[in-house]
N, C-alpha and C positions, 0 to 999 in steps of 0.2 A: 414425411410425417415428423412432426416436430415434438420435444420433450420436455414437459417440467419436471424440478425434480419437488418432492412436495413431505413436510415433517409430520408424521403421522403417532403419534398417542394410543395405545391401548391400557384396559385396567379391566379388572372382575365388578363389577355388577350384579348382587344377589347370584344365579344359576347363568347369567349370561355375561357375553365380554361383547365389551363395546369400544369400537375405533373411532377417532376424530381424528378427523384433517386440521392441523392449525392453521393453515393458508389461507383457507375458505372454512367456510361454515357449515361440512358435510361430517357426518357421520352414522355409522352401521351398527349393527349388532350381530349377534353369533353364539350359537354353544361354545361353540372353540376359538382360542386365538385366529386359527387359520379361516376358520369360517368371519367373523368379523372384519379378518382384513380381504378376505375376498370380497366379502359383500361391499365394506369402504370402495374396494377398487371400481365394483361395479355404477355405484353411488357419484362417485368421484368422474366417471367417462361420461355418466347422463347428466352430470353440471357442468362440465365445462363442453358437454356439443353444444347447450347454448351460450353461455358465458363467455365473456370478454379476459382476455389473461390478462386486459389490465386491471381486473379484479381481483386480482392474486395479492395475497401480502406477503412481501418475504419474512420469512422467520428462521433468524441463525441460533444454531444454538439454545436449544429450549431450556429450561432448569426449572426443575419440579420445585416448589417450592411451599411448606407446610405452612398453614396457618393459623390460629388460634382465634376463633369467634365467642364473644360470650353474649348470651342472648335470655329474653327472660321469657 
């Protein structure tokens, strides 16, 4: 059995918390942190049974980084 290892994202969302995978373009939801990243996990095994890992992006070192938009 072979392993990636994979950078994962949570935040609050209204009443729900929601995970994103940065690698790939998978993410869950949940009431709970735990619940979110279970579901990601779950999420995350049914895209790569068919996906190619040379789909995978590496991503080191993430950094949140705040923006300022002004819009009219």
């Amino acid at each position: 059995m072979r392993k990636i290892d994979l950078q994962n994202v949570i935040w609050k969302e209204g009443k729900y918390y929601v995970a994103q995978c940065l690698n790939v373009d998978v993410s869950s939801f949940g009431k709970t942190k735990k619940d979110a990243l279970a579901n990601l996990q779950e999420a995350l095994e049914l895209y790569f049974d068919g996906a190619k890992i040379s789909d995978l992006l590496k991503v080191e070192q993430p950094t949140i980084v705040k923006r300022q938009l002004q819009y009219a």
